[in-house]
C-alpha positions as CSV (number, residue, x, y, z in Angstrom):
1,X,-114.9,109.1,47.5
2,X,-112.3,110.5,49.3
3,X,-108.9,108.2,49.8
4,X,-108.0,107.0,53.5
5,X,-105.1,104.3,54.6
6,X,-105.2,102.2,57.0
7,X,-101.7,102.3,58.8
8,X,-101.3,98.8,58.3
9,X,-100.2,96.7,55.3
10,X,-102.3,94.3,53.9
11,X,-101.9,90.2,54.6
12,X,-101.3,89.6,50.9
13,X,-98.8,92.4,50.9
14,X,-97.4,91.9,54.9
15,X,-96.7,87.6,53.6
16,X,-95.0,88.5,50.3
17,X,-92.9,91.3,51.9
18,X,-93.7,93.8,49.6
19,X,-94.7,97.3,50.0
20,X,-98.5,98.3,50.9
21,X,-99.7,101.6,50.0
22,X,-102.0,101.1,52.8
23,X,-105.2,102.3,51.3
24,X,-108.9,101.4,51.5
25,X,-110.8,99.7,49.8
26,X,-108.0,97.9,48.4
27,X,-104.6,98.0,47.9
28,X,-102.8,99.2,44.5
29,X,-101.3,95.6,44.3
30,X,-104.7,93.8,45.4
31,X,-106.8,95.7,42.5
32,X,-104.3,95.6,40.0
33,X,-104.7,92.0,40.2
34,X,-108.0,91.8,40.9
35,X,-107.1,90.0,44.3
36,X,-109.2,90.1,47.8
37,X,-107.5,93.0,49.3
38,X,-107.8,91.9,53.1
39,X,-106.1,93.7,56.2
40,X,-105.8,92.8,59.8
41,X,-108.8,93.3,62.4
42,X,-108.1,95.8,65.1
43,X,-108.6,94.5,68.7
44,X,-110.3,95.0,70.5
45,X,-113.1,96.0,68.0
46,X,-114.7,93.2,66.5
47,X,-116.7,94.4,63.9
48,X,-115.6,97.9,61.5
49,X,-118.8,99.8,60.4
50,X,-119.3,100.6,56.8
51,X,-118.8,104.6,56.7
52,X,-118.9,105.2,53.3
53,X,-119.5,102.8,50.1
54,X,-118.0,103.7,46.2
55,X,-120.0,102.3,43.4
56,X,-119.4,99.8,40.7
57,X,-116.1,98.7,42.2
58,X,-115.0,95.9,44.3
59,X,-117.0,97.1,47.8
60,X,-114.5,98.0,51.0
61,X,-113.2,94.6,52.7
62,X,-113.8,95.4,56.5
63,X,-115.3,93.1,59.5
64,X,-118.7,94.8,58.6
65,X,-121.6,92.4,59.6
66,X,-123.3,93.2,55.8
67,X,-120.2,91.2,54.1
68,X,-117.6,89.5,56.3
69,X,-114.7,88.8,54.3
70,X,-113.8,85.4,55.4
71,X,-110.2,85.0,53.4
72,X,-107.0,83.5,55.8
73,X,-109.6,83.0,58.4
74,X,-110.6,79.3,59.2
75,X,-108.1,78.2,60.8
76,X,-106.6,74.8,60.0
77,X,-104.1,71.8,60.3
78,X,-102.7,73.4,56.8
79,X,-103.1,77.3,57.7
80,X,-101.0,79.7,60.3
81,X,-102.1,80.6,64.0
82,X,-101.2,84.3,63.6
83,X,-104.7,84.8,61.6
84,X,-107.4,85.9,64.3
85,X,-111.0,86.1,64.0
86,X,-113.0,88.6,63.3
87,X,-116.0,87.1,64.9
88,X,-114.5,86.1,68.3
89,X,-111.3,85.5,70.1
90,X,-109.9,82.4,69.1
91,X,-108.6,81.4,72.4
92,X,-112.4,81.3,73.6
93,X,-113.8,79.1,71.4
94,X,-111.7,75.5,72.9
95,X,-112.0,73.3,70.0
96,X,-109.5,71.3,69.2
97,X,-105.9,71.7,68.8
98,X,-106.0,71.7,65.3
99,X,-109.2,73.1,64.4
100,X,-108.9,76.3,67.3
101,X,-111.3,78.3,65.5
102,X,-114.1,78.8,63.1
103,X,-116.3,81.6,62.2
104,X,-119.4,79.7,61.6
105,X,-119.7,78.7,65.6
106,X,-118.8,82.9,66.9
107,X,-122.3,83.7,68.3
108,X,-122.3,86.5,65.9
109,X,-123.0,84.1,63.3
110,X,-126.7,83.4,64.6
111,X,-127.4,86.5,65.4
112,X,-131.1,87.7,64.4
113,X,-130.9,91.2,63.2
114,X,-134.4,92.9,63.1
115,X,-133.8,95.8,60.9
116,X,-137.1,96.5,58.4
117,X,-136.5,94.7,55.5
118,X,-137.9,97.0,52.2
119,X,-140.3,95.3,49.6
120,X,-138.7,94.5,46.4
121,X,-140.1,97.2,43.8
122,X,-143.0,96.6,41.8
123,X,-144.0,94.1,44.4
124,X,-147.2,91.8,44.0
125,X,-149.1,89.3,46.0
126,X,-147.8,86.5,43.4
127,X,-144.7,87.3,44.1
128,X,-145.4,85.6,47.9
129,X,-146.7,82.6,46.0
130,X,-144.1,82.2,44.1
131,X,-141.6,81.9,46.6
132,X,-144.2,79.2,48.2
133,X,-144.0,77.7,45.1
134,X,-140.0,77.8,45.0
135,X,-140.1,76.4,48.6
136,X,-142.0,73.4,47.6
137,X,-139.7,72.9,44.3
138,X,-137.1,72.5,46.9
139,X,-138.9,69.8,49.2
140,X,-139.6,67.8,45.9
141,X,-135.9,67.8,44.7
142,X,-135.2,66.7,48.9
143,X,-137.7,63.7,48.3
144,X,-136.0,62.9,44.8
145,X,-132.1,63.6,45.9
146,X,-131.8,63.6,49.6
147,X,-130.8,67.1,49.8
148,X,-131.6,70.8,48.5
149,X,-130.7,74.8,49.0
150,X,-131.2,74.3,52.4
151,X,-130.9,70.6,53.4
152,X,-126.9,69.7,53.0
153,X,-126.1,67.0,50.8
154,X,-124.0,65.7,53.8
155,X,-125.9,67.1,57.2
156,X,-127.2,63.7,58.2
157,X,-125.1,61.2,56.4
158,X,-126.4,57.7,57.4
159,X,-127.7,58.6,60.1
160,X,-131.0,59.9,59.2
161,X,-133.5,60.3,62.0
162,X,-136.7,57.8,62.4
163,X,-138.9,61.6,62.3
164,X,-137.2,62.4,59.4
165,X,-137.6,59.4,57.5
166,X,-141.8,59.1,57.8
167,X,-141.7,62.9,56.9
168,X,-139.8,62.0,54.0
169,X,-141.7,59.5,52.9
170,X,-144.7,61.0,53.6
171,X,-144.2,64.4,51.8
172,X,-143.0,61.8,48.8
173,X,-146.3,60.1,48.9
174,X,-147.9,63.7,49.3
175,X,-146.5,64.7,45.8
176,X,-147.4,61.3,44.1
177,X,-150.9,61.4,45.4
178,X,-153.9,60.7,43.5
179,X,-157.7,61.6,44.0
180,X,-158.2,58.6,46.0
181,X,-155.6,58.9,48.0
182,X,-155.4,62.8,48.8
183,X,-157.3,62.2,52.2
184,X,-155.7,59.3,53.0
185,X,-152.2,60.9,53.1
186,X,-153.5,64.3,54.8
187,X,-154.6,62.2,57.9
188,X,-151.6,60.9,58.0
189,X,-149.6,63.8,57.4
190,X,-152.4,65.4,60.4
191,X,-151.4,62.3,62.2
192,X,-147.9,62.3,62.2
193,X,-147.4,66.0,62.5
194,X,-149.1,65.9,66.2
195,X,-147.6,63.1,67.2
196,X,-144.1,65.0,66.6
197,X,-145.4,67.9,68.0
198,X,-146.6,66.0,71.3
199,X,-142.9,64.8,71.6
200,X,-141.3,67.6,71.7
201,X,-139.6,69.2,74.8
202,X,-139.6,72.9,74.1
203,X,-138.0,74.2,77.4
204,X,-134.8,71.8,77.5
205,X,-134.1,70.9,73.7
206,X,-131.8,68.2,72.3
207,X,-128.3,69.5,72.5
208,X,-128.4,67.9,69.5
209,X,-128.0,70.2,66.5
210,X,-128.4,67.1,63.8
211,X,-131.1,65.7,65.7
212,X,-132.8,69.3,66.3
213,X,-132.8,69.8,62.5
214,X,-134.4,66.8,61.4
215,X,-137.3,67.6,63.9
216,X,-137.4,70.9,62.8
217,X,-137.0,69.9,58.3
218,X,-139.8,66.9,59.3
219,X,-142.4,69.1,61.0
220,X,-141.4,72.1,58.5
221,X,-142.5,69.5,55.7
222,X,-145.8,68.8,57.2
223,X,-146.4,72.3,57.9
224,X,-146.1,73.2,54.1
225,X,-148.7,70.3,53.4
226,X,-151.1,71.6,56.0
227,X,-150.7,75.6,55.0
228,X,-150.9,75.3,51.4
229,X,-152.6,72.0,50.3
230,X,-156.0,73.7,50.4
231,X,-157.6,71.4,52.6
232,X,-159.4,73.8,56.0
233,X,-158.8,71.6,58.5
234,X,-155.6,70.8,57.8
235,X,-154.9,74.4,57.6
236,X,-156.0,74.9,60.8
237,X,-154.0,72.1,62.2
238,X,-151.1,73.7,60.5
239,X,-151.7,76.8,61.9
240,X,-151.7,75.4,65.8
241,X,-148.5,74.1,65.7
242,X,-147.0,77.2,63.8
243,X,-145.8,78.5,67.1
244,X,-143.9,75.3,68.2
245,X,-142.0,75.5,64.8
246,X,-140.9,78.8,65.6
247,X,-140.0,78.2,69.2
248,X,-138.1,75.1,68.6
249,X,-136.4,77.0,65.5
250,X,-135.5,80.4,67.4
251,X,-134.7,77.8,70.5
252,X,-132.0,75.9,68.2
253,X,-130.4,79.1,66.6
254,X,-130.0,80.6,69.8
255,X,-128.4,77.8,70.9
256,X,-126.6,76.8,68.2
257,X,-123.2,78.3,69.0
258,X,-122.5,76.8,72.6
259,X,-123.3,73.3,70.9
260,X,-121.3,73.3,68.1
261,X,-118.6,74.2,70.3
262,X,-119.6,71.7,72.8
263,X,-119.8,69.1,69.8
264,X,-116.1,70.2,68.0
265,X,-114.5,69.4,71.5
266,X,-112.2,66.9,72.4
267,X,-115.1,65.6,74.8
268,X,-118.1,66.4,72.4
269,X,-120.3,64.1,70.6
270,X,-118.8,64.9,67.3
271,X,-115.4,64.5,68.3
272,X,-113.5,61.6,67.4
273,X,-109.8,60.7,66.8
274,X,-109.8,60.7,63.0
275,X,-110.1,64.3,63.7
276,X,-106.7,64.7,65.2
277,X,-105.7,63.9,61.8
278,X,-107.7,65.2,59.6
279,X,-109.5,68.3,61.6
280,X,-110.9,69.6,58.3
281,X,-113.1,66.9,58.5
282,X,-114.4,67.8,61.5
283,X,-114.4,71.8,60.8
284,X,-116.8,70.6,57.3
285,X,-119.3,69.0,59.5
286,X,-119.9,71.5,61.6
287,X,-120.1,74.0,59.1
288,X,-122.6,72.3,57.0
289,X,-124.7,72.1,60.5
290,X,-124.7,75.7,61.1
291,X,-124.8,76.5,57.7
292,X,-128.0,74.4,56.9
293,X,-129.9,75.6,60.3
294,X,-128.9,79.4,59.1
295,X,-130.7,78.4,55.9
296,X,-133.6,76.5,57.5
297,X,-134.3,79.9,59.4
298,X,-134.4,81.9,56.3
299,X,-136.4,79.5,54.8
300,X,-139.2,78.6,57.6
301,X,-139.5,83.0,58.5
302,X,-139.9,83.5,55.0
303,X,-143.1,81.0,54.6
304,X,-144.2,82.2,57.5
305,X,-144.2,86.0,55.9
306,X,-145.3,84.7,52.9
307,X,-148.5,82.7,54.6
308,X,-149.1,85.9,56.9
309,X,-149.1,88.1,53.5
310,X,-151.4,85.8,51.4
311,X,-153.9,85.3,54.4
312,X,-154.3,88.8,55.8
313,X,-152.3,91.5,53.9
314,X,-149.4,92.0,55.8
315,X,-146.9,90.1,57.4
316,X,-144.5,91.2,60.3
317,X,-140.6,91.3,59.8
318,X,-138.9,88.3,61.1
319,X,-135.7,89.0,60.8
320,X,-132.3,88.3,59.3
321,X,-129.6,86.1,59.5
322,X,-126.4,85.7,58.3
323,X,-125.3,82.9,55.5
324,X,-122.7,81.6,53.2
325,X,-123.3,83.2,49.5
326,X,-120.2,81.8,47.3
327,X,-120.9,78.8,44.6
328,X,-118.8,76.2,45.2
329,X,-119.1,75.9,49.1
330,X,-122.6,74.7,49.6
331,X,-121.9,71.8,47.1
332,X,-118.4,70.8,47.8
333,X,-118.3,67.2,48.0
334,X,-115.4,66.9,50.4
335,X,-113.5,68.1,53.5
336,X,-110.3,69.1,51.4
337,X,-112.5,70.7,48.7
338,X,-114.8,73.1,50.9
339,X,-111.5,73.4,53.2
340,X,-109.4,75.1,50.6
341,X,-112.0,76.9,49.1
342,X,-112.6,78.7,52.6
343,X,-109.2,79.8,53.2
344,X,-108.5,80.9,49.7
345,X,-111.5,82.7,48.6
346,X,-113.5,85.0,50.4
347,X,-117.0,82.7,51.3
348,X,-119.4,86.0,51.3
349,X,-121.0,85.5,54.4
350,X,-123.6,88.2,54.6
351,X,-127.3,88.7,55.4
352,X,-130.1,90.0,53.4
353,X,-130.0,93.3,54.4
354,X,-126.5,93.9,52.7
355,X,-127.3,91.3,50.4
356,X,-127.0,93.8,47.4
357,X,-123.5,94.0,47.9
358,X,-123.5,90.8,45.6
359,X,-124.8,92.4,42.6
360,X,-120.9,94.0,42.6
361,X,-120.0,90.2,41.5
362,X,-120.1,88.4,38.8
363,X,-123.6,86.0,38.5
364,X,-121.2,83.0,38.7
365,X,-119.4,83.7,42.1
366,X,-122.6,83.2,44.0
367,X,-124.8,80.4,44.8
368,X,-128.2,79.6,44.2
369,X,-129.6,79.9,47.3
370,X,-128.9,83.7,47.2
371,X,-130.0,84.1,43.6
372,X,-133.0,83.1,44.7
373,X,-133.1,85.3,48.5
374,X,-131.8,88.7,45.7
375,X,-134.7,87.7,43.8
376,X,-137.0,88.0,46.7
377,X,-135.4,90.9,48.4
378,X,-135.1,93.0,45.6
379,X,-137.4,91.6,42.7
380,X,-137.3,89.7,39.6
381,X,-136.3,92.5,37.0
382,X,-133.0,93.8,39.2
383,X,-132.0,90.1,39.2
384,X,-132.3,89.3,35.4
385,X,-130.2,92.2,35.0
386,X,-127.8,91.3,37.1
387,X,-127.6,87.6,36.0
388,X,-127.7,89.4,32.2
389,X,-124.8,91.6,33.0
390,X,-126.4,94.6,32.2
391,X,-126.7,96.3,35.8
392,X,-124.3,98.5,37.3
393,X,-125.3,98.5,40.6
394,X,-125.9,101.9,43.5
395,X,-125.5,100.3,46.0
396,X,-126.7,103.8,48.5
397,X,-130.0,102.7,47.5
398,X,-129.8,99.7,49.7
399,X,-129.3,102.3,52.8
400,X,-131.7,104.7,52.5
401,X,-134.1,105.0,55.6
402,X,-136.7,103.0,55.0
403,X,-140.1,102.8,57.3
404,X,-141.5,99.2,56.9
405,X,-142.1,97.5,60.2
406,X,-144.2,95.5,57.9
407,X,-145.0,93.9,55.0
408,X,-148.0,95.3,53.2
409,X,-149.5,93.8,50.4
């Protein structure tokens, strides 16, 4: 790999007033001490394209969409107003005066990418059922804690939706069930899930991204009863109100970025003015919003996939998006703790199709929602020996041009 510079110093380097040697992937100082070697974005250019990538070293940190290094950027009450995004001007986003910017609301960050995703080698038709399997694990532990990989501890708080709470205890009752009772709680979960359905307003939506989710996590927990339970009719119940799912769920995530903004301002519904003093506070909630529908989306496609593949074969490619991959962030337990973490560590927020750039970290660093999305994307034997510590990783593999506008069985 051949060296290159910059021409600018890096911000570890440019705030200690020391001298940079300028070079890429990271500075002599930054890898001598195993720091995130970070430099300034160039405007107007949002994003810098991956050109080249070295192996078995820290990868380059650039404003590449595959792995956004996120380090001196959420600006906040504690942090300085020379950092800019990398996402989007901070001066168009109108949040508050303390909270100006966040890159979890740029548009960018629901942005669907719909680049073929590869099978994972050595692929099998149990592997599809397995993540159905892992899916449900994850409803059960919501029933049993309030909250999973992709339901935030904190997204609805005590305000917890009237839909939400007969899906919740409905999909509770579902896992308890007996033989006696099995067809008793299927005609209710039938029941419930139309009359849901039948009150939705697909064209306008909510406006509501909290409200929005819990339709979408109660009718996504019918929808696993009706798929997979076994039962034909409910299966074909299931399968009518498939599309309404996925309208309401594209609907919300293309949406998602004007509301959050709406919401964060001074005159939006989340606003308050206990976040004139504390705008972390304010910054967390939203975050865990966007960060919880990103997850939802990943989630809901890949049953969907995964139905599509068991039933028929072959399942078309949904799609991407981006999400949050470093432990520590998704189960932060307050404002301060997930605020500090996200200006002094780089969060990883990357999609699945440069998800292998996390097999260049240490098992620890990342959470287990994206254990479990790099052991779907790229099977269970390149996982274990990542999580073993036995892989070094080529990362070219992950680029090679690969022709699957679907996914074969």
């Amino acid at each position: 790999m051949s060296a290159s510079t910059t021409g600018r110093s890096c911000n570890r380097c440019h705030e200690a007033k020391r001298k940079c040697d300028q070079m890429l992937p990271s500075c002599r100082l930054c890898r001598r001490k195993s720091l995130a070697c970070v430099y300034p974005s160039r405007r107007p250019s949002n994003f810098v394209s991956i050109d080249t990538i070295d192996i078995c070293r820290t990868p380059p940190v650039t404003d590449s969409p595959g792995l956004h290094t996120m380090d001196n950027e959420l600006l906040i009450a504690e942090t300085s107003s020379k950092f800019a995004l990398d996402f989007v001007n901070a001066t168009d986003l109108h949040l508050t005066n303390d909270a100006r910017a966040a890159w979890f609301t740029a548009p960018e960050a629901f942005t669907v990418d719909r680049s073929p995703m590869p099978l994972p080698p050595n692929f099998k038709l149990q592997d599809l059922k397995e993540f159905v399997r892992l899916i449900e694990s994850w409803l059960t532990i919501w029933v049993t804690t309030g909250s999973n990989a992709f339901i935030h501890a904190h997204l609805y708080g005590n305000n917890f939706p009237s839909c939400l709470q007969i899906a919740f205890t409905t999909y509770s009752a579902y896992i308890n069930r007996t033989a006696t009772t099995s067809e008793i709680i299927l005609r209710g979960v039938n029941d419930q899930a139309t009359a849901l359905v039948s009150g939705l307003d697909q064209k306008s939506g909510s406006k509501n991204l909290v409200r929005d989710l819990a339709y979408i996590h109660a009718l996504f927990a019918y929808q696993m009863i009706g798929l997979f339970d076994g039962d034909i009719r409910s299966r074909h119940l299931a399968e009518s109100r498939a599309p309404v799912l996925a309208e309401l769920l594209d609907y919300t995530l293309k949406n998602a970025s004007t509301t959050l903004k709406q919401e964060m301002s001074m005159d939006g519904s989340a606003f308050s003015l206990s976040h004139l003093l504390d705008p972390t506070e304010l910054l967390w909630r939203s975050w865990r919003i966007s960060e919880s529908l990103r997850r939802t989306w990943l989630v809901i496609q890949g049953i969907s996939a995964s139905y599509d593949g068991l039933k028929q074969g072959w399942a078309p490619c949904n799609g991407d998006v981006m999400f949050t991959t470093r432990e520590g962030l998704w189960s932060a337990e307050s404002a301060s703790v997930w605020g500090k973490m996200s200006v002094d560590q780089d969060v990883r927020f990357i999609g699945r199709t440069h998800a292998e750039w996390l097999f260049l970290f240490a098992p620890e660093e990342t959470d287990d929602f994206a254990k479990s999305m790099l052991k779907n994307i790229f099977g269970k034997e390149r996982s274990l020996k990542w999580l073993s510590g036995t892989q070094c990783v080529d990362i070219a593999t992950t680029f090679e041009h690969l022709d699957y506008g679907h996914l074969q069985a």
